[in-house]
C-alpha positions as CSV (number, residue, x, y, z in Angstrom):
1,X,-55.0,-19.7,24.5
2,X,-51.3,-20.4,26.0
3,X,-48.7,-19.9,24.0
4,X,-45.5,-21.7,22.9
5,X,-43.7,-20.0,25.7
6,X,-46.4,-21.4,28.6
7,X,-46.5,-24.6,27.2
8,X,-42.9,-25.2,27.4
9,X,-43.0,-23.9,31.2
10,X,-45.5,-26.5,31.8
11,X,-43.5,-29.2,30.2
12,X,-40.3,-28.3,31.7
13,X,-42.2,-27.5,35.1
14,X,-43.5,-31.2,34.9
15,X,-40.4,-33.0,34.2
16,X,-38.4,-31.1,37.0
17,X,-41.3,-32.3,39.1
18,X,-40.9,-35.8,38.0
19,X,-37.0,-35.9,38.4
20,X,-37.2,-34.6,42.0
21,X,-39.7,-37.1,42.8
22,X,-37.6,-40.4,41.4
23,X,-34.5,-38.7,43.1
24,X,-35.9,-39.4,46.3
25,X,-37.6,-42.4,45.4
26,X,-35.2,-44.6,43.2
27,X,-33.3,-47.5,45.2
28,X,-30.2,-46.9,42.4
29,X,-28.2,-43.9,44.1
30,X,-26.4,-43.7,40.7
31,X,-30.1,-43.9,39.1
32,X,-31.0,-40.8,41.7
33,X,-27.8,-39.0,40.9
34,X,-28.8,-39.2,37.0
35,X,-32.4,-38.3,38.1
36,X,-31.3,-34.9,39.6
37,X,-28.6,-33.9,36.7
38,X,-32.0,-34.5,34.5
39,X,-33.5,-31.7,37.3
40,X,-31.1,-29.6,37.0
41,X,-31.5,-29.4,33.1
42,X,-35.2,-28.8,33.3
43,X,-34.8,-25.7,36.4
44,X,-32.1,-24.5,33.7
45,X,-34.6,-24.7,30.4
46,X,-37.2,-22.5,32.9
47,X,-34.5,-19.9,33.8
48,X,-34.1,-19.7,30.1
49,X,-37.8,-19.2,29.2
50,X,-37.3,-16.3,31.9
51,X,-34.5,-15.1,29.8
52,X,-32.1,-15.3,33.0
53,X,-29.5,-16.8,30.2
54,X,-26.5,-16.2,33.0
55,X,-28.5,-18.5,35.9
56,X,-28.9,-21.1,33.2
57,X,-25.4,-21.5,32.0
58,X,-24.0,-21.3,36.0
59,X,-26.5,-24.3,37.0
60,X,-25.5,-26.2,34.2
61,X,-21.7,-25.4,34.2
62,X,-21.6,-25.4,38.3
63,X,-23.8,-28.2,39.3
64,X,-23.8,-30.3,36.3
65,X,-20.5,-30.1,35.6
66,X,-19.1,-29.9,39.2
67,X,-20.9,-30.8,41.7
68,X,-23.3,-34.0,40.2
69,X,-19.6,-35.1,38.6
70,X,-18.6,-35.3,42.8
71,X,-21.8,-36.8,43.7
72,X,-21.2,-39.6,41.1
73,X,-17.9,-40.1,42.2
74,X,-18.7,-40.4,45.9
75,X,-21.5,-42.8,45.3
76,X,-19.7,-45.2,42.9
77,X,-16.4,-44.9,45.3
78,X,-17.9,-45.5,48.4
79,X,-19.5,-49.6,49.3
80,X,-22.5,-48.4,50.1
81,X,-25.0,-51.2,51.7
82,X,-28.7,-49.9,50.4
83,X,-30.5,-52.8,52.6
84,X,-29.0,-51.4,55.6
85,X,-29.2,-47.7,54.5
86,X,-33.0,-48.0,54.0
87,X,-33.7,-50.3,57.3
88,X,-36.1,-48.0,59.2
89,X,-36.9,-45.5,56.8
90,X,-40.0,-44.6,57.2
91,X,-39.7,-44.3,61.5
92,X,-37.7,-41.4,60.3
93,X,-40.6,-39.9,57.7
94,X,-42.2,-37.6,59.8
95,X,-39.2,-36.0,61.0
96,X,-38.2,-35.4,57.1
97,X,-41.2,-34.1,56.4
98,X,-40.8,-31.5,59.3
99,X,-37.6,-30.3,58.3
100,X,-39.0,-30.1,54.6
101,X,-41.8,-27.7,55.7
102,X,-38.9,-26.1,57.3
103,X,-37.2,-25.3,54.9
104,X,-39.8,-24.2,52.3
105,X,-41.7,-22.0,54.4
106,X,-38.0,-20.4,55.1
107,X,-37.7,-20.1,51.6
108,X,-41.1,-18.7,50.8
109,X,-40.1,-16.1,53.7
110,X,-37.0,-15.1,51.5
111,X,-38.9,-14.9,48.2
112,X,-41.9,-13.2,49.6
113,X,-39.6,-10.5,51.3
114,X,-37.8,-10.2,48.3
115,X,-41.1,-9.8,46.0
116,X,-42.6,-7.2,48.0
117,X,-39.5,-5.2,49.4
118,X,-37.5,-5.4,45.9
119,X,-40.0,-5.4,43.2
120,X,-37.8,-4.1,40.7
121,X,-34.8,-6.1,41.6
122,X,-37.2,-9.3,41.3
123,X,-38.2,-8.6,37.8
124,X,-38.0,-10.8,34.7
125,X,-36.2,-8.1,33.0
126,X,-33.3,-7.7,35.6
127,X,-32.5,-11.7,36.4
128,X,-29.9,-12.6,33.9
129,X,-28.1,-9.1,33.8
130,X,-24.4,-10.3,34.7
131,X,-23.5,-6.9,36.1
132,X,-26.6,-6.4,38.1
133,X,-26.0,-9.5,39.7
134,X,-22.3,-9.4,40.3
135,X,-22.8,-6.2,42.4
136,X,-26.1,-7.3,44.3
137,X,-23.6,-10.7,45.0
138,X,-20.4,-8.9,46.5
139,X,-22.2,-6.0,48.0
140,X,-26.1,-6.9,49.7
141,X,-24.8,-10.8,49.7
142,X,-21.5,-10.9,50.6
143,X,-21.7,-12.8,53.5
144,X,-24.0,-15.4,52.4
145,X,-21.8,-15.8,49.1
146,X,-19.1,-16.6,51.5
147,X,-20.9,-19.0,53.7
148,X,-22.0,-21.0,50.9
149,X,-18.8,-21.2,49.6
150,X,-17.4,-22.7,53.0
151,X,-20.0,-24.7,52.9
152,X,-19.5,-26.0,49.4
153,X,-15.7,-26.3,50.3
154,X,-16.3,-28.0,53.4
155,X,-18.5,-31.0,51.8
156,X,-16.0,-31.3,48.8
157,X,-12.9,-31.6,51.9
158,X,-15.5,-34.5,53.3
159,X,-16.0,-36.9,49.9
160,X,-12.4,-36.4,49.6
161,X,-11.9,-38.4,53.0
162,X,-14.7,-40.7,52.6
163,X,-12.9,-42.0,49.9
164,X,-9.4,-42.0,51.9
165,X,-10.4,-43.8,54.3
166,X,-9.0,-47.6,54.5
167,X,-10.9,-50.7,53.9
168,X,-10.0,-54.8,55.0
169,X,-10.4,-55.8,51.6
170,X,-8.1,-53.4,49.9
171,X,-4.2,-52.8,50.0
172,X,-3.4,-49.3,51.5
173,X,-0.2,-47.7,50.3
174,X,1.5,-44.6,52.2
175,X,3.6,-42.5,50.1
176,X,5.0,-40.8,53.4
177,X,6.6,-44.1,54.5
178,X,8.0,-44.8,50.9
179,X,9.8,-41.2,50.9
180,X,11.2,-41.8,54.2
181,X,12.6,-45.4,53.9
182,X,16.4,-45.7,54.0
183,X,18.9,-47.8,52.3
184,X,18.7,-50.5,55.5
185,X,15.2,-51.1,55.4
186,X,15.2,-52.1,51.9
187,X,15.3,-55.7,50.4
188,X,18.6,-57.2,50.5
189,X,19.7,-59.9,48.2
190,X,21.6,-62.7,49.6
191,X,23.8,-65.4,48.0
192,X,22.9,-68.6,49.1
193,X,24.0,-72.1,48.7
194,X,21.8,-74.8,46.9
195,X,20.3,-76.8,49.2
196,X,21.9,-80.3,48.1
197,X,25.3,-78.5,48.9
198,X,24.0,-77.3,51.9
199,X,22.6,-80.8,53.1
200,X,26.1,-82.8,52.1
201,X,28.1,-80.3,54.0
202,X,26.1,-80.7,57.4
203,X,26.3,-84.6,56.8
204,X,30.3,-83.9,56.8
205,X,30.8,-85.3,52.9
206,X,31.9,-83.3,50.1
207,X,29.4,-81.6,47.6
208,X,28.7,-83.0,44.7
209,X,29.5,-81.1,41.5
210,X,27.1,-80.0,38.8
């Protein structure tokens, strides 16, 4: 008989499955976006069944907090045309599907080699010690802690200019040009005469006073 500890894996196992599957199938990308926060929320629930309480807190501050909060902004900023963004979608399916199979069997690779070479270090037990952690991330993983970080730095440098960039149907204001404007390139005012003074003067007759 399964106990309440199982049966919570199970649920939280099935509605990370479900999340992941309407990410990549909802035509709303806000709808996906909300979809994977919802993902993230059920991996963390597992990590906390595993009592890895550190993991759980980092993908909920980090990715919920952060990196969806980007995501969201990027999608909603940017005019994105779904019609055209899903023309041809599925000439491009077995291609995905390659680099999917890819990338898990890479990551079964990893986790296998971790299993069988680390078995102690891969233990329930050890996951959500802060200390262990912090010295197995700037000591065995340096390098790939750094790599990732470029990574994450590089893509946050990219939304940034996708949003920057300038659009026909919206005014585009450079600060640059404002700083560096001088007194004779601003507006001047200049007194001028009404026009029915103006037209009795060229007609060589005197203007009439108001």
């Amino acid at each position: 008989m399964m106990n309440a500890t199982t049966l919570l894996f199970y649920a939280f196992a099935a509605l990370l499955v479900f999340a992941a599957l309407r990410v990549v199938t909802d035509r709303n990308p806000v709808h996906a976006a909300l979809y994977l926060i919802l993902s993230f929320f059920s991996a963390s629930a597992i990590w906390m069944l595993l009592k890895a309480e550190f993991l759980a807190i980092v993908l909920v501050l980090v990715y919920v907090g952060a990196v969806m909060v980007l995501f969201l902004f990027v999608v909603m900023m940017l005019d994105i045309d779904m019609a055209k963004l899903r023309a041809g979608i599925w000439g491009h399916l077995p291609f995905a599907v390659t680099i999917g199979g890819v990338i898990a069997l890479e990551m079964a690779a990893v986790l296998v080699n971790a299993f069988i070479s680390q078995p102690e270090a891969a233990a329930a037990g050890n996951i959500g010690d802060t200390k262990a952690l912090g010295k197995l991330i700037y000591t065995h993983y340096l390098y790939p802690f750094e790599i990732a970080s470029i990574i994450l730095l590089a893509a946050m440098v990219a939304a940034v200019a996708l949003t920057l960039r300038r659009r026909k149907d919206r005014k585009y204001f450079d600060p640059g040009l404002a700083v560096k404007t001088q007194r004779n390139d601003r507006v001047r005012i200049v007194s001028m005469a009404p026009e029915s003074n103006r037209t009795s003067a060229a007609d060589g007759a005197a203007p009439e006073k108001v």
